[in-house]
N, C-alpha and C positions, 0 to 999 in steps of 0.2 A: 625261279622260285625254289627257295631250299625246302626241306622236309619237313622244318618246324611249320613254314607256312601253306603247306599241302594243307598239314595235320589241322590246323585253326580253322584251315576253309572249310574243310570237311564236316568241322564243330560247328561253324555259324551255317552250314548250308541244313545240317541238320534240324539247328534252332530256329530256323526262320521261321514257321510257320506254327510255334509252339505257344499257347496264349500267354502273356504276362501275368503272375500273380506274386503280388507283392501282400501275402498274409502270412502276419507273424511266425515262426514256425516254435509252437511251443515248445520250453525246457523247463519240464516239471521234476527236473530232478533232484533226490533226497541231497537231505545237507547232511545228513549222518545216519549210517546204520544201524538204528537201535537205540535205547533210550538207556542211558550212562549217567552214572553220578561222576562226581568231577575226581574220586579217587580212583575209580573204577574204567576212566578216563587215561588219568597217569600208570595203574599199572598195564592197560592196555598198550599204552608206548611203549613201556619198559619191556612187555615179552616180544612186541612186534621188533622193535630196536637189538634185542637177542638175536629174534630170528633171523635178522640179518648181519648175524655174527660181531655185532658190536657188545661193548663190554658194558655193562650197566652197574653201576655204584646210587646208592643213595644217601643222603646224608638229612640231617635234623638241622632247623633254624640258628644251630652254632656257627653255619657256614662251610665251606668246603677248604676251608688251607688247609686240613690236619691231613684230610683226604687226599688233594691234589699232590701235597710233598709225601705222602707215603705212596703215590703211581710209578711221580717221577724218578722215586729213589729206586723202586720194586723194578724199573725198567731201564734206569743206569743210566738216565740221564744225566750232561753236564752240561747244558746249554736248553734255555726255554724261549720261544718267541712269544710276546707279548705285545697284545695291539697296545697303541696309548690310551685308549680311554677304559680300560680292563680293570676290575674293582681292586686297589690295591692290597687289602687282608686278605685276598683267594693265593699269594704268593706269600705271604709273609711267616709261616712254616718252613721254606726253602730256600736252601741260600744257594740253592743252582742260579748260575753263571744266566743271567738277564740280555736279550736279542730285542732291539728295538726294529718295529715296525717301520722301513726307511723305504720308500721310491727307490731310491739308487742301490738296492739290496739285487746282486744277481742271481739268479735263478742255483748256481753253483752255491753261491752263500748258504741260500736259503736250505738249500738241500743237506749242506756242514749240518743243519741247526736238529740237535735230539727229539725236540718235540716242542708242541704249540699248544698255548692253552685261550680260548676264548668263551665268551657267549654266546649264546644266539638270538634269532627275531622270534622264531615260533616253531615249536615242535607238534607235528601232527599224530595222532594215537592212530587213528587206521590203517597209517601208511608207513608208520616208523622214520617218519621222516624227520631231523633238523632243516632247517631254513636259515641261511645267514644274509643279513639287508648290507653288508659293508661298513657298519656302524661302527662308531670309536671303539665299542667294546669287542668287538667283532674281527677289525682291522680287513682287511686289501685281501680280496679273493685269494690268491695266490700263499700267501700264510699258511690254508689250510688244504692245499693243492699239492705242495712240495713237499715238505718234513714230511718223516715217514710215522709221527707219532701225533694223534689228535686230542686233547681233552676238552670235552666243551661239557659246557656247564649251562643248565636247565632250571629256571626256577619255575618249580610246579607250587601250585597249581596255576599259577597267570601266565604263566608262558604254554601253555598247553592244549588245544586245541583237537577235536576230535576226528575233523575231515579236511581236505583236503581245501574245499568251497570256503569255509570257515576260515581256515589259514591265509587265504587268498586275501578277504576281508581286511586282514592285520596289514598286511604288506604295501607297500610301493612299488610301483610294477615299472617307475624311474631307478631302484635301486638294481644295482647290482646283485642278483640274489644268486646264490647257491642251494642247491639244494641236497644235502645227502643223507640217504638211504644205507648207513652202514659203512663199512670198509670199504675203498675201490677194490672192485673186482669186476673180473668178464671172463666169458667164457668162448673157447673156439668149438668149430663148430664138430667138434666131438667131445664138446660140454665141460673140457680140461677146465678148472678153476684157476685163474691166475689175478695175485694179488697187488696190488698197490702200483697198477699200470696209467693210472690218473689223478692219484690220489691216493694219503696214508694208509698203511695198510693194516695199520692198529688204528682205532677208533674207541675212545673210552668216554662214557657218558656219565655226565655227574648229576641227578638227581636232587636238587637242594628243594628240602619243603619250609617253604615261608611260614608255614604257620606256628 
């Protein structure tokens, strides 16, 4: 008998004699912290998205190319990755050098590449979080994993969501999802900050309001 199964016996010899109850164990918990209006919503992501040192931009129902090619110029870009299904006027300000979304892209490629620009599925306000489902607009986990430089782009108010619960809702838990909270970063365990060890270490969020 190895140690895993001492440890097991020792669990059922404890349980044996413990009644069965099989009553639901309630989860009455909030779906959101307080009562928001849906702008009051968006700028709540935008300071929480700050406070985790992400860059916040916002833009008006013109769109965001005029925005997105003045990041990519301000940051020296000459090369952008683009998923395929990525709306084509979000690039059309920029005549930075186009990186197609390919399978057979290696991880070295990808890394060559200045920065990436996408969508997302749903941004939560409490948590300052983007969420990406893998979506055409979206493209292949790894896009936004390697290149050191991030832009995703936000339409508030329908892409915006206040908690976490709620976010959950929108999603496909089949999909592929990402989740990030800001810039990669971590810390050792004398709390040193170190950047971009999972992930881009620039993060710029683009705001675009539909209305």
């Amino acid at each position: 008998m190895n140690s895993r199964e001492r440890i097991l016996g020792r669990v059922r010899r404890a349980l044996a004699d413990a009644p069965a109850d099989d009553t639901p164990i309630a989860r009455d918990y909030l779906r959101e912290h307080g009562q928001r209006t849906a702008a009051q919503t968006v700028d709540l992501l935008a300071e929480n998205l700050a406070d985790y040192r992400a860059l916040v931009h916002r833009t008006g129902g013109e769109g965001p190319a005029g925005l997105i090619a003045a990041l990519l110029e301000k940051r020296g870009s000459r090369s952008v990755l683009v998923p395929p299904g990525l709306d084509e006027g979000w690039l059309a300000a920029t005549g930075v050098t186009r990186v197609a979304d390919r399978a057979e892209s290696t991880p070295h490629e990808l890394d060559r590449v200045d920065s990436v620009v996408t969508a997302c599925a749903v941004a939560i306000a409490e948590t300052g979080t983007l969420v990406l489902d893998g979506s055409p607009d979206q493209g292949r986990r790894r896009i936004t994993l390697v290149p050191d430089h991030h832009i995703c782009v936000v339409r508030v108010p329908s892409q915006v969501v206040s908690s976490v619960p709620q976010g959950l809702e929108r999603l496909d838990p089949a999909r592929p999802l990402t989740w990030i909270s800001g810039p990669s970063a971590t810390s050792d365990i004398e709390l040193d900050r170190v950047e971009g060890v999972h992930g881009p270490r620039t993060l710029e969020v683009i705001l675009v309001d539909e209305a």
